[in-house]
N, C-alpha and C positions, 0 to 999 in steps of 0.2 A: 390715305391713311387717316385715321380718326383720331383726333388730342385725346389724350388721357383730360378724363372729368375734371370737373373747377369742385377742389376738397373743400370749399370755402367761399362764402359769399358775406362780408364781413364791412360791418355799417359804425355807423358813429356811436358814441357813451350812453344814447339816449335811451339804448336796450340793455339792460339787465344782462343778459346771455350776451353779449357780444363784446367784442373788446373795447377795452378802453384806455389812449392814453391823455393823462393830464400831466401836461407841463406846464411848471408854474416858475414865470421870472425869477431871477435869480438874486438872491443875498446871500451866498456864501462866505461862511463863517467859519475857519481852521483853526479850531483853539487845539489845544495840546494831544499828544497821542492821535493825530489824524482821524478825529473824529468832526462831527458834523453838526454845527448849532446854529440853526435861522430863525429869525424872528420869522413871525406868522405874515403874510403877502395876503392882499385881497386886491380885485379888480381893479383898475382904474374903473372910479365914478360910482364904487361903490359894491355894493352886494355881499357877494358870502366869500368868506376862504375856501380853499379847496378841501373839498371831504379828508378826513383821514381813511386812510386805504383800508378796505374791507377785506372782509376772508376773499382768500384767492385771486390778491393784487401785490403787487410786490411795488418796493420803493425803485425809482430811477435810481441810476449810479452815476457816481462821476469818476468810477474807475477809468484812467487809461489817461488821466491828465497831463502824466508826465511824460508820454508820450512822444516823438516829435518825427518831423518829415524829414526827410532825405535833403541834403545841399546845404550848405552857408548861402546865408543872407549875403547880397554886397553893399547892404546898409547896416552891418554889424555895429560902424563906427559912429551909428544916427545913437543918442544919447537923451533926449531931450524932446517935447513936442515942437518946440521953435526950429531944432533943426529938422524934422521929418519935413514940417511944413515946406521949411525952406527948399528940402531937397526934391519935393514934388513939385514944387514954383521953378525950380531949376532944368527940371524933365521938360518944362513945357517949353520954356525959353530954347533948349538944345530940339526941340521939336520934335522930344522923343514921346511926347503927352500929349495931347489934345485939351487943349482948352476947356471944354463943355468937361470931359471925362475928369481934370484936374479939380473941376469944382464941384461934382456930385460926389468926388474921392475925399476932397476937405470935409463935405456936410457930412459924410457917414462917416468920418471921423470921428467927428465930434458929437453925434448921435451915439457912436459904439463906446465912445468914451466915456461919459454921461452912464451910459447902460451899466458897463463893466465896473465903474468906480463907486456903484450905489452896492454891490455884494459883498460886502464887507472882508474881503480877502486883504492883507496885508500887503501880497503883491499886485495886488490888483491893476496897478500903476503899468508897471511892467510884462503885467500878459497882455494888457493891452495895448501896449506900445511894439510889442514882438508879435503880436497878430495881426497889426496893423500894416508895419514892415513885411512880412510875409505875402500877405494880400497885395501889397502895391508892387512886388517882385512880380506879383503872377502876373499884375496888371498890366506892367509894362512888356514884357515877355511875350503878352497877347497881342500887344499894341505892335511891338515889331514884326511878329510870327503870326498873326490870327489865326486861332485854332475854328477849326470846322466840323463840326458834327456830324456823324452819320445818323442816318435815321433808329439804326439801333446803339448808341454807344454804354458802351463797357466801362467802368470807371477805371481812371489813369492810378496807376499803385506804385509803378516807379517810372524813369529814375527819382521823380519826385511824386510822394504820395499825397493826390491829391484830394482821397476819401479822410485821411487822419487830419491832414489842412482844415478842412473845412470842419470835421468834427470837433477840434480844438479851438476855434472861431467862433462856436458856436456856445460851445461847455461852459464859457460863466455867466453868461446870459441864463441859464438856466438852475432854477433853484431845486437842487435833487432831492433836500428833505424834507419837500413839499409836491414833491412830483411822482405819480404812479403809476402803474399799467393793472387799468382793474382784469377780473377774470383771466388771469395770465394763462391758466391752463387752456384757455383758448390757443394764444401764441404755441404750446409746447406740441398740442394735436396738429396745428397747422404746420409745425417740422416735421412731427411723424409723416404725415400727409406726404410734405415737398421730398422728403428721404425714402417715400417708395415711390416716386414718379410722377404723382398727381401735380396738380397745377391749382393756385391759390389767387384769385382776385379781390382784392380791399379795395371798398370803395369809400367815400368819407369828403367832408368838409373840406376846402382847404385853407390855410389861416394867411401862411404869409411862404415868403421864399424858403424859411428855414425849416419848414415841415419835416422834408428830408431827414436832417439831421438831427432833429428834436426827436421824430422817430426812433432814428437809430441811434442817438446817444440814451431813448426811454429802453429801448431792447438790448442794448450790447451786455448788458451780465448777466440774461436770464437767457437769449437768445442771439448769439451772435453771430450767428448765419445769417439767419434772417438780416439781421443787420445790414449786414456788408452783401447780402445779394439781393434783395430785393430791386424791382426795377419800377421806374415812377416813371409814368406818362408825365413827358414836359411839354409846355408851349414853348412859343419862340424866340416872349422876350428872355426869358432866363438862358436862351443858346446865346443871344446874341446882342445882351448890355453888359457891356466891359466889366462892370463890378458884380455881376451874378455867374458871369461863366469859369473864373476858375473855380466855384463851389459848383457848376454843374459836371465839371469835368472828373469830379472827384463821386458823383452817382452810376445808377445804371441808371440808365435813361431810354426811352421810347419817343422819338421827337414830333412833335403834331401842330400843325396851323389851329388855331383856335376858329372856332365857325362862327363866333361869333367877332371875329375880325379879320375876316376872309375875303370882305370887300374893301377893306380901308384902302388898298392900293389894285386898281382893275389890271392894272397890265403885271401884277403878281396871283394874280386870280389863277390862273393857269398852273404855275408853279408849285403854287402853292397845292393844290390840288393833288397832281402826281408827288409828291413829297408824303403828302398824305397816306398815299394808297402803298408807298413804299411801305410804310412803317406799320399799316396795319398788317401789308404781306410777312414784313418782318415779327411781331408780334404771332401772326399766326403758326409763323415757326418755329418761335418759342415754346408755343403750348404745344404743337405739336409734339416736340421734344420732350416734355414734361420736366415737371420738379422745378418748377419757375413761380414766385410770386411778387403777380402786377398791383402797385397800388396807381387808383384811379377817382380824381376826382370832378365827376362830372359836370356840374356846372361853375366851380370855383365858388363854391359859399361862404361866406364869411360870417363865421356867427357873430353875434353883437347881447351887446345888454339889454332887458329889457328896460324902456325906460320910465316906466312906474316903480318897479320892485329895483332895479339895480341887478337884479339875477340874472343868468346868464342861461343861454337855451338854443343846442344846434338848430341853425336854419337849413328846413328841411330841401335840401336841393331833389331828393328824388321822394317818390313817394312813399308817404309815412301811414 
């Protein structure tokens, strides 16, 4: 049986005709009547601000903030940074934490803290103290249960929803009235597309682990199917370091050995391999199926500034 066609072969900003999203760090500003005021954001190290949105780009949203996931917290009663702290130093000691994982969970603490408290939100304090609590529930939860991935997983939606988790983890990090999706009419053809059958592959840069969601929090009010179905080719560390996986658990995901660290352990060489070819059999029977769209990014490129101008300009991972 023959896949229904790829409706879409869909590259980075750097083309005019193709989509595009920018997401720009977050200063979010709630002044009155629920509307949206941020000061202007430019690069670190310099360069330009981000374009204001052209015809046929629409603004990111940050509808759906108030949002929330399924279950009570059993750190309801944590109030304070000094106790969270305390109550992860406590997890380690009862040996319900691991050591190493205890102190890469303090640094991104305090990294997301930093992050969250520069977006000028009133509460700002507080969603990051409740996203923080939230994450280190999954963390440990994992720590006693370790969750395992199948080569094709489906994102977890209840009893706890762990697509809205991680989208809400994400949401003030990002500055929405500064963030777009150029040529949107792209995205709307590529539903037509997935709604009679065909099959859509995005290929593109990739920044950091939050791509996912930065995605799907730039798509969710213009497209939110795409949103919530799109499936992303993952590597392995994001299956399987303690503080990436309950945000992978909450994607669709396709899981894959990176080939370019495919020898770092020889007697995984094997493994590694068959894992591989699962998932591409899996994948092939996605498309087969049709009305599926895979984002893929080939070599993991990270664009960077130039560093003459300060500007900024995707690195071309395939060819341009």
């Amino acid at each position: 049986m023959q896949a229904p066609p790829l409706a879409a072969l869909a590259g980075g900003a750097w083309a005019s005709h193709r989509p595009a999203i920018l997401a720009a760090p977050a200063s979010l500003r709630r002044p009155r009547r629920g509307a949206l005021r941020l000061p202007a954001w430019r690069p670190a190290g310099g360069g330009r601000a981000p374009r204001l949105p052209a015809k046929g780009a629409v603004l990111a949203s940050d509808t759906g903030a108030d949002e929330e996931v399924a279950g009570p917290s059993p750190l309801l009663d944590v109030r304070s940074e000094q106790e969270f702290v305390l109550r992860v130093r406590k997890e380690v000691e009862r040996g319900k934490l691991r050591p190493d994982v205890a102190d890469n969970f303090e640094n991104l603490y305090y990294n997301y803290k930093n992050a969250v408290l520069q977006n000028g939100d009133p509460n700002a304090y507080q969603i990051m103290l409740s996203n923080m609590m939230d994450l280190f529930d999954r963390v440990l939860l994992d720590e006693e249960n370790p969750f395992t991935f199948q080569p094709y997983h489906k994102a977890i939606r209840e009893p706890f929803d762990y697509y809205t988790f991680g989208q809400n983890y994400i949401r003030p990090l990002v500055d929405f009235r500064n963030s777009y999706v150029g040529n949107i009419s792209v995205f709307s053809d590529m539903e037509n597309q997935l709604r009679q059958g065909h099959n859509v592959v995005l290929m593109s840069n990739h920044q950091t682990e939050a791509d996912p969601a930065v995605i799907a929090l730039s798509l969710e009010r213009s497209n939110p199917w795409i949103s919530e179905n799109i499936v992303y080719v993952a590597g392995d560390r994001v299956l399987t370091d303690p503080l990436c996986k309950p945000f992978s658990m909450g994607r669709n995901l396709l899981c894959v050995y990176s080939k370019k660290h495919m020898n770092d352990f020889p007697e995984l060489i094997e493994m590694k391999r068959r894992a591989n070819t699962r998932s591409l059999k899996e994948m092939a029977l996605l498309l087969r199926g049709g009305s599926h769209i895979i984002w893929i990014a080939p070599s993991g490129g990270r664009d960077r500034p130039d560093p003459l101008t300060g500007e900024w300009h995707p690195v071309c991972s395939l060819p341009c």
